[in-house]
PADREN-495520 format. One line per field, with one value per atom (N, C-alpha, C): atom name; residue in one letter; z negated, y, x. Coordinates in Angstrom, 2 decimals. Atoms other than C-alpha are relative to their C-alpha. Example, Ala and Ser with C-alpha at 12.3 -4.5 7.8 and 13.67 -1.06 7.14 Angstrom:
! PADREN-495520
at	c(N;CA;C;N;CA;C)
aa	c(A;A;A;S;S;S)
w	c(0.00;-7.80;0.00;0.06;-7.14;-0.73)
v	c(-1.19;-4.50;1.20;-1.19;-1.06;1.09)
u	c(0.89;12.30;0.90;-0.82;13.67;-0.77)
//
This chain:
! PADREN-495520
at	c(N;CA;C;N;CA;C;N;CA;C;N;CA;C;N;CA;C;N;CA;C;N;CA;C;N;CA;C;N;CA;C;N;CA;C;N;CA;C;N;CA;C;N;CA;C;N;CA;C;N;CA;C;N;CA;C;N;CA;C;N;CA;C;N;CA;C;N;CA;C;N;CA;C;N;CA;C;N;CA;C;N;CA;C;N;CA;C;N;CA;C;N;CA;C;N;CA;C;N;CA;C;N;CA;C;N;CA;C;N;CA;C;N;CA;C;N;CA;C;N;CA;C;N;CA;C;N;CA;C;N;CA;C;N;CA;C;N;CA;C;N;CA;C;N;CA;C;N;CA;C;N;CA;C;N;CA;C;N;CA;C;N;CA;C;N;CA;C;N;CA;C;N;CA;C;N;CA;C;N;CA;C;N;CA;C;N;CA;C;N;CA;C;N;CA;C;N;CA;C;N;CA;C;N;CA;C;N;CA;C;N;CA;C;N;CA;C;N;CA;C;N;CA;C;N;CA;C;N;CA;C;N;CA;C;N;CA;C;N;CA;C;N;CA;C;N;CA;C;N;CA;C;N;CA;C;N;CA;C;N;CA;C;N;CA;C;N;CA;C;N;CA;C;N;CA;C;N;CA;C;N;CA;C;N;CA;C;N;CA;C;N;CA;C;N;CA;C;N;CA;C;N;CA;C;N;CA;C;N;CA;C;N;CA;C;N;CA;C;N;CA;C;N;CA;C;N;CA;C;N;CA;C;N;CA;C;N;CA;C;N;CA;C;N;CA;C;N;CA;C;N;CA;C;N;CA;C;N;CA;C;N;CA;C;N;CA;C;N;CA;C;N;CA;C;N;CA;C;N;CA;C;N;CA;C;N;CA;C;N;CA;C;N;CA;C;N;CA;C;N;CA;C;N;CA;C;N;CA;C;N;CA;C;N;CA;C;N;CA;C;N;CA;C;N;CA;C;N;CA;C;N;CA;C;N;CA;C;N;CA;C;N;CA;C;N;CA;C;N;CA;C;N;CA;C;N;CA;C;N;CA;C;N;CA;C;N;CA;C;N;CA;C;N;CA;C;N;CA;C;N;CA;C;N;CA;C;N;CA;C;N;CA;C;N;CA;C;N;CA;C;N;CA;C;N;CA;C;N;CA;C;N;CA;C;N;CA;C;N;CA;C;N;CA;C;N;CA;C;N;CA;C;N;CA;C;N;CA;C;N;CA;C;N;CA;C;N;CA;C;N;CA;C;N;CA;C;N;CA;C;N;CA;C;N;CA;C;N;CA;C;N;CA;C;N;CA;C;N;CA;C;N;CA;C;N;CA;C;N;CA;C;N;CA;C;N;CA;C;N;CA;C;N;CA;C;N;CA;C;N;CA;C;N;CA;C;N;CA;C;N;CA;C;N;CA;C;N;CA;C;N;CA;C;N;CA;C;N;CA;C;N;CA;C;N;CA;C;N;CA;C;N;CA;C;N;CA;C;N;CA;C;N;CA;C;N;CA;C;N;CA;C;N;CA;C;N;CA;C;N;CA;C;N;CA;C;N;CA;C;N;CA;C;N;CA;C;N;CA;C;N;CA;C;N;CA;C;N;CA;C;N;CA;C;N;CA;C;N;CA;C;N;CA;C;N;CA;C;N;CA;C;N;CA;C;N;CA;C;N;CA;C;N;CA;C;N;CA;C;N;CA;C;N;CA;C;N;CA;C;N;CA;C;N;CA;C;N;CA;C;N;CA;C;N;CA;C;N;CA;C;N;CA;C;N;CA;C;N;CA;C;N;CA;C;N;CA;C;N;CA;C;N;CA;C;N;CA;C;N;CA;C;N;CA;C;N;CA;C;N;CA;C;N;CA;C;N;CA;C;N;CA;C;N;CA;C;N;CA;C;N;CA;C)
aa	c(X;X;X;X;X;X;X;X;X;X;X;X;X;X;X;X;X;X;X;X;X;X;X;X;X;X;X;X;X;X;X;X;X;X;X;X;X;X;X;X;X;X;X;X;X;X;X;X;X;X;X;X;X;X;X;X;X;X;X;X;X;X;X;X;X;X;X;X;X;X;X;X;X;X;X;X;X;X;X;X;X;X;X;X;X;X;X;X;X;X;X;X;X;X;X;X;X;X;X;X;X;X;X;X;X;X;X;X;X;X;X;X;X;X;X;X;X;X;X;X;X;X;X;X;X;X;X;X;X;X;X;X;X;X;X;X;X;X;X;X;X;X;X;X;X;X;X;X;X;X;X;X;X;X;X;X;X;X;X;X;X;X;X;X;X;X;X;X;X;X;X;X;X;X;X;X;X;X;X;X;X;X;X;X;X;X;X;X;X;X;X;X;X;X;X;X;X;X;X;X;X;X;X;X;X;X;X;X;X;X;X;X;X;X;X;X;X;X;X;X;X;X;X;X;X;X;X;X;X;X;X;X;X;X;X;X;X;X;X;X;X;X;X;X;X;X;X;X;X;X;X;X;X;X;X;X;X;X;X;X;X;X;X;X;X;X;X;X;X;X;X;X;X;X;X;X;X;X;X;X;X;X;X;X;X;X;X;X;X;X;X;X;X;X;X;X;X;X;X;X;X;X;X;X;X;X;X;X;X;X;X;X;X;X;X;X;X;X;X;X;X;X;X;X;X;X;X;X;X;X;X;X;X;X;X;X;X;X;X;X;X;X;X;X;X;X;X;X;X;X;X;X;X;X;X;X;X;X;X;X;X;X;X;X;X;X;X;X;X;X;X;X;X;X;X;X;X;X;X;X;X;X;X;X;X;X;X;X;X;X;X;X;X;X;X;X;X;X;X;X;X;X;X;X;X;X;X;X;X;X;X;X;X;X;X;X;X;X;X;X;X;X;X;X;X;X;X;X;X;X;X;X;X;X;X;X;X;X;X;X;X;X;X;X;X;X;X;X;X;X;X;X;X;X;X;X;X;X;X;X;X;X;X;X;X;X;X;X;X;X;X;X;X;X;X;X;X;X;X;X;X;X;X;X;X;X;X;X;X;X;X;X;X;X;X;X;X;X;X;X;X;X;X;X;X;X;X;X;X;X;X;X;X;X;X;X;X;X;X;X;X;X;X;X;X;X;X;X;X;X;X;X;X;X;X;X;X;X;X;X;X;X;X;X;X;X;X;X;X;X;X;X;X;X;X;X;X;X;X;X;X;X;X;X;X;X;X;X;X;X;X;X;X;X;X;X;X;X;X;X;X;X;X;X;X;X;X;X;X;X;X;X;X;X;X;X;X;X;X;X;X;X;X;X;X;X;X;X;X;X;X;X;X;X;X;X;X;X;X;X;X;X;X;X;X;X;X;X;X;X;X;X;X;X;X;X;X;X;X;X;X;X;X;X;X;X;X;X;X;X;X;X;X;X;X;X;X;X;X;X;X;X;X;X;X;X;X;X;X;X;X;X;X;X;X;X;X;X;X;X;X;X;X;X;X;X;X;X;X;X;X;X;X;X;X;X;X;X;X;X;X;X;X;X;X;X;X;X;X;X;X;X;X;X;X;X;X;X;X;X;X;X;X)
w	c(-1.31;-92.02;-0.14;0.11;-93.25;-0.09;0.27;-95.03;1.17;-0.77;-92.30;1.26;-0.65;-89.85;-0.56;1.32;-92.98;0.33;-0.24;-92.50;1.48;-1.47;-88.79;0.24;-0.11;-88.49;-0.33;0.31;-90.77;0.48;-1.27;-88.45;1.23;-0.97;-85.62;-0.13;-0.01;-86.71;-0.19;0.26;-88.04;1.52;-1.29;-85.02;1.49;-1.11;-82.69;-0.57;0.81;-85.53;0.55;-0.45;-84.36;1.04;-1.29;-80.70;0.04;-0.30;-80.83;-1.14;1.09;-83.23;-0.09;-0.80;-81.42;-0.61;0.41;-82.13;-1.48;1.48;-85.81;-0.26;0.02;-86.05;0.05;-0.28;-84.81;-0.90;1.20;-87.32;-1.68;1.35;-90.13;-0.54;-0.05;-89.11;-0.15;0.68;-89.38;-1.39;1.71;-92.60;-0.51;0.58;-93.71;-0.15;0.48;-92.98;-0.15;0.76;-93.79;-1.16;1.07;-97.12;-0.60;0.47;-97.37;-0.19;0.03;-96.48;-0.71;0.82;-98.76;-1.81;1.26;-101.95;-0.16;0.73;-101.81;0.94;-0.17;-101.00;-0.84;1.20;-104.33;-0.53;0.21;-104.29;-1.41;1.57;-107.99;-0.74;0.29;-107.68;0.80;-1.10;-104.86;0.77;-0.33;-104.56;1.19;-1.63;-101.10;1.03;-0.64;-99.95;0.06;0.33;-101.52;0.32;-0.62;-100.27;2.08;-1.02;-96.87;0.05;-0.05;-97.06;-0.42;0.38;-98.64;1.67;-1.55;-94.95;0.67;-0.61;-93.62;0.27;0.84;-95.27;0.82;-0.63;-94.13;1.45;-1.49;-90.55;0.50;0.02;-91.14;1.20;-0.71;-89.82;-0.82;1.02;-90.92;-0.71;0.62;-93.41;0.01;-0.22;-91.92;0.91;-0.55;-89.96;-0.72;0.79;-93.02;-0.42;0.48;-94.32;0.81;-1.70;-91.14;0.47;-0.13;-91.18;-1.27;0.87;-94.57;-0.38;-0.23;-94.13;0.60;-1.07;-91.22;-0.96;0.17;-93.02;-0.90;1.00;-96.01;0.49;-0.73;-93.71;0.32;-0.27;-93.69;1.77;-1.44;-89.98;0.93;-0.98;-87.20;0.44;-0.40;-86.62;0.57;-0.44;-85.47;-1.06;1.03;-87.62;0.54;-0.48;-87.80;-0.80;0.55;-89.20;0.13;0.51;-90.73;0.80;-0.22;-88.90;-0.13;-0.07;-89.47;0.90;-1.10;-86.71;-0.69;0.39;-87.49;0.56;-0.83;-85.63;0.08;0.08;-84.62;1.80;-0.65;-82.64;0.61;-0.25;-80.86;-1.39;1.19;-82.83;-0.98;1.72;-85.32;-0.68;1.18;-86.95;-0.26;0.08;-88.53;0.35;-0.22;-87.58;-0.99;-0.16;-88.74;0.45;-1.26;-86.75;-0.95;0.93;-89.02;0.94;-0.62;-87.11;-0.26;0.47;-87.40;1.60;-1.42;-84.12;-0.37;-0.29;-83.16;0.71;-0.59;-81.05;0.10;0.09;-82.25;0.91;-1.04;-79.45;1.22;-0.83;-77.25;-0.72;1.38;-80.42;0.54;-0.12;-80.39;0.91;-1.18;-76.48;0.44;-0.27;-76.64;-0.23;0.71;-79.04;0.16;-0.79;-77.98;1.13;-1.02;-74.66;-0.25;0.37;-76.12;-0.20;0.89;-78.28;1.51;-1.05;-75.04;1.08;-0.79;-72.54;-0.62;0.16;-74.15;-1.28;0.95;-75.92;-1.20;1.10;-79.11;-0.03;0.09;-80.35;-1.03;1.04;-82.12;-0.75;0.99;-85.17;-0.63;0.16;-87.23;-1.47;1.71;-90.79;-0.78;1.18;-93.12;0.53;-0.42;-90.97;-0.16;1.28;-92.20;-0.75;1.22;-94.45;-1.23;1.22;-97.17;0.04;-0.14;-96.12;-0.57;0.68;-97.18;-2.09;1.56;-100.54;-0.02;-0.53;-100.47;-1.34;0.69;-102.48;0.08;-0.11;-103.15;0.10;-0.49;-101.33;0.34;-0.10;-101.65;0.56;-0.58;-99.36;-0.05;0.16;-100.11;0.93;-0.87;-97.96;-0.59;1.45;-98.88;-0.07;0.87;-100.78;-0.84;1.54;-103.40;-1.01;1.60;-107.05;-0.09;0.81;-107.84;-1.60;1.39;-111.42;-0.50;0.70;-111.56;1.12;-0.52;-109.32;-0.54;1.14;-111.15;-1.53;1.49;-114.43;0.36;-0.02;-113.10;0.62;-0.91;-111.11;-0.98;0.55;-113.54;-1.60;1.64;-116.86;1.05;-0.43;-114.27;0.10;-0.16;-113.70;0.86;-1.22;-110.74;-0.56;0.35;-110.88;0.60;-0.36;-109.14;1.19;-0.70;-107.54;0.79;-0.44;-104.80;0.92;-0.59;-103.26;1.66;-1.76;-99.24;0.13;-0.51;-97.79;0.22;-0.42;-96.66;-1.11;1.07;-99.63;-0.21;0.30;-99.21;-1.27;1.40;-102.29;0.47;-0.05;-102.25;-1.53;1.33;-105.00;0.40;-0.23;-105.25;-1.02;1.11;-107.16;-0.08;-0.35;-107.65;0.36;-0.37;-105.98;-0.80;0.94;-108.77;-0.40;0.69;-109.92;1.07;-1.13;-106.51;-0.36;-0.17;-107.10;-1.25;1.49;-111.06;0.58;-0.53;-109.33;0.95;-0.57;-106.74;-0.75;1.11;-109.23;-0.61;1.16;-111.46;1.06;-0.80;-108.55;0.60;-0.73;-106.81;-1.38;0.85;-110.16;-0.29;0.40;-110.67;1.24;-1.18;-107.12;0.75;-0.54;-105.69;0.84;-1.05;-102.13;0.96;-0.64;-100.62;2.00;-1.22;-96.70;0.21;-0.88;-96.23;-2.19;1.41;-99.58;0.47;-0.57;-98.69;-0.50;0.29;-99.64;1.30;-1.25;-97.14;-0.26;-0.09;-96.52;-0.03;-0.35;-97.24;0.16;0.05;-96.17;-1.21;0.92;-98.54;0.48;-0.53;-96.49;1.85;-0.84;-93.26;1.19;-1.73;-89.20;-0.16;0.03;-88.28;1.69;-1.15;-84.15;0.55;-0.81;-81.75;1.41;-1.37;-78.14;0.84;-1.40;-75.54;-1.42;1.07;-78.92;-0.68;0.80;-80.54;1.20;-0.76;-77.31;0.57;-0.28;-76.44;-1.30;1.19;-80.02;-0.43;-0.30;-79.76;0.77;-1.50;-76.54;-0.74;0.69;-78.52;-0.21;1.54;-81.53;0.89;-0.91;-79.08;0.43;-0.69;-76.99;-0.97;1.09;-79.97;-0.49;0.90;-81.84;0.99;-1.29;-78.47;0.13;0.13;-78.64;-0.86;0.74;-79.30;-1.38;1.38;-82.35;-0.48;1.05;-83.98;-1.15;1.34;-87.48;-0.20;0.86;-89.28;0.90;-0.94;-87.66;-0.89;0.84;-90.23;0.49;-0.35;-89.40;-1.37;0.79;-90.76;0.52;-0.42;-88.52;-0.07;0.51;-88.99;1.64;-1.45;-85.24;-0.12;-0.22;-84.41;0.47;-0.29;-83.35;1.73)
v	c(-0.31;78.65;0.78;-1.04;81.36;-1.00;0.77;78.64;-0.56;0.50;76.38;0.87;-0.90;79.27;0.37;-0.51;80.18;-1.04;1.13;76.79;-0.36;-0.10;76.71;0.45;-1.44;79.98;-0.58;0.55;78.40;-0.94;1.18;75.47;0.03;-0.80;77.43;0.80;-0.64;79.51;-0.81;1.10;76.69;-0.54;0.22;75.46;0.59;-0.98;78.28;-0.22;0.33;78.22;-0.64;1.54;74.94;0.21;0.16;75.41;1.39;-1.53;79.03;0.03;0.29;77.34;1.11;-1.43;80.15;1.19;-1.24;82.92;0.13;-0.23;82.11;0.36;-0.22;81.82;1.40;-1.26;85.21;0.94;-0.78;86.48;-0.29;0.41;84.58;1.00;-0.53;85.94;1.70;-1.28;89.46;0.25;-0.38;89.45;-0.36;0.39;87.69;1.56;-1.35;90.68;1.40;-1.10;93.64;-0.34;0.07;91.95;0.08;0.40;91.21;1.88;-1.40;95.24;0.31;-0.90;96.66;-0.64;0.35;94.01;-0.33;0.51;92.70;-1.45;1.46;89.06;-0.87;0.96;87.73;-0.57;0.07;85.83;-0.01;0.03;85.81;1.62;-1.38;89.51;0.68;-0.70;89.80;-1.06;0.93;88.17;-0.02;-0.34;89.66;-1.24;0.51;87.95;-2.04;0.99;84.72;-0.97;0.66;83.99;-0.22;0.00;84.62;-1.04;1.31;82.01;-1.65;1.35;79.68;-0.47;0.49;80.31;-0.32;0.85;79.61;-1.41;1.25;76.35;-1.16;0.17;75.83;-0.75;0.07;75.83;-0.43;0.38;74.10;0.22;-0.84;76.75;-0.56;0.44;75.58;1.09;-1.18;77.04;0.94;-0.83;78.47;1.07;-1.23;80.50;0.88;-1.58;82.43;0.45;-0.47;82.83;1.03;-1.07;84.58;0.86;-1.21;87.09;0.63;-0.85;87.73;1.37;-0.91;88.47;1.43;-0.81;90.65;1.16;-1.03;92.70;0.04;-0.84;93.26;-0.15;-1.06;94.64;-0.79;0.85;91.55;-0.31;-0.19;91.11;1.06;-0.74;93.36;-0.68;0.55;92.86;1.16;-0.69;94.85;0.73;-0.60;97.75;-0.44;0.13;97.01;1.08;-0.47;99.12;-0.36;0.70;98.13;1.16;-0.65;99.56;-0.55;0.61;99.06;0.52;-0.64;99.55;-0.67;0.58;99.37;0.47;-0.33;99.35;-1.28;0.78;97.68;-1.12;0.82;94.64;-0.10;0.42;92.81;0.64;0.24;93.79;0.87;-1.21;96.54;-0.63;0.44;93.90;0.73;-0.52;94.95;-0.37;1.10;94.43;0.73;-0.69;95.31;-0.83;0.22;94.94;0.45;-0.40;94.39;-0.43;-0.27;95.24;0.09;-1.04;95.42;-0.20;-0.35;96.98;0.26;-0.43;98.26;1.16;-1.18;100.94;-0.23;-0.64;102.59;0.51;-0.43;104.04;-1.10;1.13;100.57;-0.50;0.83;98.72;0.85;-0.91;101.57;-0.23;0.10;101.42;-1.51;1.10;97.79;-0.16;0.28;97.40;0.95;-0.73;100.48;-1.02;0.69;98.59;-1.21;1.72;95.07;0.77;-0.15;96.87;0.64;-1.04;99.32;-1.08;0.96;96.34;-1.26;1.27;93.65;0.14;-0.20;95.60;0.61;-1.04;97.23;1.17;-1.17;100.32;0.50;-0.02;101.40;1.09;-0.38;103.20;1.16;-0.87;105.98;-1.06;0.51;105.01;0.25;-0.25;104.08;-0.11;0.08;103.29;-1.00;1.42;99.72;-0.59;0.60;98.84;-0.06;-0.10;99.77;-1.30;0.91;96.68;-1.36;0.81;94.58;-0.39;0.40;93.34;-0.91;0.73;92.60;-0.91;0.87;89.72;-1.52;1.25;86.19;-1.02;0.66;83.73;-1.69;1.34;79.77;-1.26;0.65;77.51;-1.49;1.50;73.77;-0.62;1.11;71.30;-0.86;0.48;70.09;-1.11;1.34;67.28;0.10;-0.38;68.57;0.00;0.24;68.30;1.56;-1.47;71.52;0.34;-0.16;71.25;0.15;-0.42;70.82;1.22;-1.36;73.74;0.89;-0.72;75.45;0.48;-0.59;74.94;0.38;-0.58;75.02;1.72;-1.53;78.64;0.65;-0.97;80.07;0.01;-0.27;79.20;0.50;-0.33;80.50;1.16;-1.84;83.90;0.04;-0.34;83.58;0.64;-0.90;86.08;-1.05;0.23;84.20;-1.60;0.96;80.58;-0.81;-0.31;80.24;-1.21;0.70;77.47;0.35;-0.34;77.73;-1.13;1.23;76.05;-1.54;2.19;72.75;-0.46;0.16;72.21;0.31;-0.49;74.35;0.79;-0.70;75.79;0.95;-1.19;79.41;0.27;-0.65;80.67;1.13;-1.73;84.63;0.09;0.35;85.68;1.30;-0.64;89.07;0.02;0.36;89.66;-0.51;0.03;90.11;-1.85;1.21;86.54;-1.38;0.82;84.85;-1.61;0.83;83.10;-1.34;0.58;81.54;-0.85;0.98;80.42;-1.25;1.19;78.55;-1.20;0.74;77.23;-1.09;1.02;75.73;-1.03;0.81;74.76;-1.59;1.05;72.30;-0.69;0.85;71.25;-1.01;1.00;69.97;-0.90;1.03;67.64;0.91;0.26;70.27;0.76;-0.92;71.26;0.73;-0.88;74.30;-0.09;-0.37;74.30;1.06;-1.93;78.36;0.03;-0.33;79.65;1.37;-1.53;83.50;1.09;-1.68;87.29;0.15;0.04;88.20;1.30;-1.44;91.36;-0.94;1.63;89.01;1.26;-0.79;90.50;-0.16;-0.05;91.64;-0.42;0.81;90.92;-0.23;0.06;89.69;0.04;-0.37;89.80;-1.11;1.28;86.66;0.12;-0.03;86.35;-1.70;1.31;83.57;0.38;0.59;82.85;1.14;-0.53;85.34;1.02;-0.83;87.82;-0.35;0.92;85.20;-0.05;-0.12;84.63;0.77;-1.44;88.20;-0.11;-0.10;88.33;-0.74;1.08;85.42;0.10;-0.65;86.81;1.20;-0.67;89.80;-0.13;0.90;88.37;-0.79;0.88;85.92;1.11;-1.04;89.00;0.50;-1.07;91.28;-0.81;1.15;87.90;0.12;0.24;87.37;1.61;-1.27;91.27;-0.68;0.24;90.58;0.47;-0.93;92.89;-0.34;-0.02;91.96;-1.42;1.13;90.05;-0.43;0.78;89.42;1.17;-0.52;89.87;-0.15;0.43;90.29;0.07;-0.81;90.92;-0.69;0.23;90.27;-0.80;0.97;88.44;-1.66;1.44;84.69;-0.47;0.22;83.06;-1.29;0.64;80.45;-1.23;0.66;77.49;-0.74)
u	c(-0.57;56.69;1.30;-0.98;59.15;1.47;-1.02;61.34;0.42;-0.32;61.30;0.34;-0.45;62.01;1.43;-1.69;65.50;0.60;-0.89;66.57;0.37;-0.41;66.34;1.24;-0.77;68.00;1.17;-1.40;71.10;0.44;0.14;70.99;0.79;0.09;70.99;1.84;-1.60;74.48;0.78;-1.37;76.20;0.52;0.28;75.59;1.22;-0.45;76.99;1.57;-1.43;79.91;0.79;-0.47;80.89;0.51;-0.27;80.74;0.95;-1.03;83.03;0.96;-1.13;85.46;1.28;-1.04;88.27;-0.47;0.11;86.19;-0.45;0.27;85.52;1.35;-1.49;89.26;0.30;-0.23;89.76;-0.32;1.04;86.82;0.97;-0.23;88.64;1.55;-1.35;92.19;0.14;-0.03;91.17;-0.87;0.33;89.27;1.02;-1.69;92.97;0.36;-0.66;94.39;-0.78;0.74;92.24;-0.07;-0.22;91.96;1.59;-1.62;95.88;0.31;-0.77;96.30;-0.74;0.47;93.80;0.21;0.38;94.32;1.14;-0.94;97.62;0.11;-0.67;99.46;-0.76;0.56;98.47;-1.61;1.02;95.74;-0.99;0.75;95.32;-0.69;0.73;94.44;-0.52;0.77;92.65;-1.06;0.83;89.49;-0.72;0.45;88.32;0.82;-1.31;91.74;-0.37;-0.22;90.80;-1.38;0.84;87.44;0.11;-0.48;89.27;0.39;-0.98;91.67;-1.19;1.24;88.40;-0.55;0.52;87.04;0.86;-1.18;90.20;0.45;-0.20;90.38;-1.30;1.50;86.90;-0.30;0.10;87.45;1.13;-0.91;90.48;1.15;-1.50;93.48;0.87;-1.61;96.73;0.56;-0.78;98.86;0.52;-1.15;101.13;-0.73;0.64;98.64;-0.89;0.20;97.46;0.94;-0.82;100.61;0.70;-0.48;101.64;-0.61;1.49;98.46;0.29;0.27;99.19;0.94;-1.33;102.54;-0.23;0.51;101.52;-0.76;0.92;98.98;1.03;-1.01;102.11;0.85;-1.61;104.31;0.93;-0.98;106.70;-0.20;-0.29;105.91;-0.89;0.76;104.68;-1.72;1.20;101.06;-1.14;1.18;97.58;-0.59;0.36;96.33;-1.85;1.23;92.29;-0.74;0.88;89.55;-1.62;0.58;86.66;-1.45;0.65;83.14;-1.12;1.58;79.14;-1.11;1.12;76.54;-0.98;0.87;72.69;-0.90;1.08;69.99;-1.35;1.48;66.63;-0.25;-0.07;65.82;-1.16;1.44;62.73;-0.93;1.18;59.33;0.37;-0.34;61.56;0.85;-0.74;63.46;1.35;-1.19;66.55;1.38;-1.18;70.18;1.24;-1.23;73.45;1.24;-1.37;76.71;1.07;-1.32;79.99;1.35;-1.08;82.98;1.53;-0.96;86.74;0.55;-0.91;88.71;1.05;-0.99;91.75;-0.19;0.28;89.96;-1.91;1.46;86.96;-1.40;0.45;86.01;-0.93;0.09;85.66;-1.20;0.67;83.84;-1.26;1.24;80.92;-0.74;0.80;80.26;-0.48;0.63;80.03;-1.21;1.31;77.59;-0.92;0.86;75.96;-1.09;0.28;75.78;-1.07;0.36;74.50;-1.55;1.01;71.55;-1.02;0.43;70.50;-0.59;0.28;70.68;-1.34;0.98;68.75;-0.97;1.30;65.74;0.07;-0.14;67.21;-0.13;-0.64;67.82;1.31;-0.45;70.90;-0.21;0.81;70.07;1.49;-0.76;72.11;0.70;-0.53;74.45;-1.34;1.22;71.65;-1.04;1.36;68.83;-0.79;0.16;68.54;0.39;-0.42;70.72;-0.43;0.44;68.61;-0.79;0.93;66.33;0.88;-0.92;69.13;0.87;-0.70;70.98;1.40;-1.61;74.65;0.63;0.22;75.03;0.48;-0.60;76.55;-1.39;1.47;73.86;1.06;-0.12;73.91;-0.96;1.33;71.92;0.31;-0.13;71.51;-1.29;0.46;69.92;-1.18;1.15;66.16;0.14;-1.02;66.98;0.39;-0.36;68.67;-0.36;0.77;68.46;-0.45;-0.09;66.80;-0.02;-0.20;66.55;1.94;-1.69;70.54;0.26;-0.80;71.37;-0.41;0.54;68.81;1.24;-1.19;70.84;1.39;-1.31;74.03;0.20;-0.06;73.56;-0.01;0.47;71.88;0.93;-0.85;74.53;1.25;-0.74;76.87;0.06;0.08;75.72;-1.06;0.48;73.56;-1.48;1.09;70.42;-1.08;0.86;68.15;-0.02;0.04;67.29;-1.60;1.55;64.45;0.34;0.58;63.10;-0.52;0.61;62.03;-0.88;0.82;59.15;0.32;-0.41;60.90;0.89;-0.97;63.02;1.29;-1.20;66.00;-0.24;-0.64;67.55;0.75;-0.97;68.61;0.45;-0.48;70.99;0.48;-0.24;71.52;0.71;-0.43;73.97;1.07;-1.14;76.37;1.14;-1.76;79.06;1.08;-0.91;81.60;-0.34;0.42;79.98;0.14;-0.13;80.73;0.37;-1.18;83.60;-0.66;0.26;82.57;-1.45;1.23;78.97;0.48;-0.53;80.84;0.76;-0.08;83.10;-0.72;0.84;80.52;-0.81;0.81;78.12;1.46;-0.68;81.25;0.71;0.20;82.02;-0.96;1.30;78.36;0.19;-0.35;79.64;-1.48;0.74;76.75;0.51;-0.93;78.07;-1.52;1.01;76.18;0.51;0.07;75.44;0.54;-0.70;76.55;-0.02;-0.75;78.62;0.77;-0.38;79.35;-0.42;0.53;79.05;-0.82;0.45;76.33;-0.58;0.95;73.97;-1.50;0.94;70.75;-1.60;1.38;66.89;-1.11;0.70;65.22;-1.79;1.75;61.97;0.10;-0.03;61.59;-0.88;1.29;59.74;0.19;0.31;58.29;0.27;0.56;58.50;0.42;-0.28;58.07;-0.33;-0.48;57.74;0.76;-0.95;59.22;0.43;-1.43;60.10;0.62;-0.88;61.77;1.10;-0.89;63.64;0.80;-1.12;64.86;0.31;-0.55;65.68;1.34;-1.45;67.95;0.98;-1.17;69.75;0.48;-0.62;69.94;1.31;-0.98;71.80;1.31;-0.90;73.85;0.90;-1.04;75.36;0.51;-1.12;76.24;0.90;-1.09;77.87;1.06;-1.34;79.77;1.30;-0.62;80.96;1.90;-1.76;85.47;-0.51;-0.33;85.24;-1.04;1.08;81.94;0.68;-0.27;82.93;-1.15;1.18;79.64;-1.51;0.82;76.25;-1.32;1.16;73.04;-1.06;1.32;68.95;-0.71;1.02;65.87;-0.94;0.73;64.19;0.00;0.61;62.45;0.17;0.89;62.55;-0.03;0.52;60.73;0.83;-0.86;62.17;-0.71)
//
């Protein structure tokens, strides 16, 4: 049930992905530049920078609209200073959330998501109240079907720590950060293309819910995603489909 609840779930975001093509854009265009201002232009020395521009690529923005963010964040043109913020708190049933943010005003950002968690059944939580439930980590999800014996070998002569199976036949690969890039590498060499290929915050264990707390849970999750300033949105919860 869990698996097939994991695969849903990635289903389910791709999903939303798709339909708020604009506001990924937006998400993609400020990780551009927060990476461009804290690492540099050069993507050959700034690998934060360079899995940016991968999602860029991804969601197919034109060139010239990273080059023009990157600029921006190194000073060559006028652009938006952002800062980088994490909210964490608790959902339907206890599950966990955290809320990855970058604003322009701190102040605004806070009372939203305040707002979101207060309104529709959460609570928000202090720095450190769940993040420990998490593991921040390079995560690879393949589609059941897959060869697992070759992702198997290929992950694992790559670096990757660990490759897990889900109930319906998805393939997870885990894999350190620092080791991101070299796992991807090898994996799209072997011709094997991962469904979701990302640094993530991944649950280390998860809530199971379904009918009406699966559904506030989902309204949840939906409003905070919708929040302008929310970048990346993690939990722990399994919902039902």
């Amino acid at each position: 049930m869990a698996g097939h609840s994991k695969w849903a779930n990635i289903q389910h975001r791709k999903g939303r992905q798709d339909e708020k093509r604009g506001k990924v854009w937006t998400r993609v265009i400020r990780e551009i530049t927060v990476a461009a201002r804290q690492g540099g232009a050069d993507l050959a020395m700034n690998p934060r920078l360079r899995l940016a521009v991968d999602k860029a690529k991804a969601v197919n923005m034109p060139a010239d609209t990273v080059k023009k963010n990157i600029d921006k964040a190194t000073g060559n043109l006028e652009g938006v200073s952002y800062e980088e913020i994490r909210y964490e708190g608790y959902g339907i049933g206890g599950a966990a959330i955290i809320v990855d943010c970058m604003t322009d005003n701190r102040v605004r950002t806070v009372a939203e998501v305040r707002h979101a968690f207060s309104k529709y059944g959460g609570n928000m939580g202090t720095e450190g109240s769940v993040a420990f439930q998490f593991k921040h980590c390079g995560q690879f999800v393949f589609a059941p079907g897959t060869n697992e014996d070759k992702v198997m070998e290929v992950a694992l002569d790559a670096g990757a720590d660990d490759v897990l199976t889900d109930a319906d036949g998805a393939i997870e690969v885990l894999c350190a950060v620092p080791q991101f890039e070299a796992v991807q590498a090898a994996l799209e060499a072997a011709g094997l293309k991962a469904e979701i290929a990302e640094v993530t915050m991944r649950a280390e264990n998860t809530i199971e819910l379904a009918g009406d707390d699966a559904q506030r849970m989902q309204k949840l999750l939906d409003i905070i995603e919708d929040l302008d300033d929310v970048q990346d949105l993690f939990h722990n919860a399994e919902i039902a489909a």
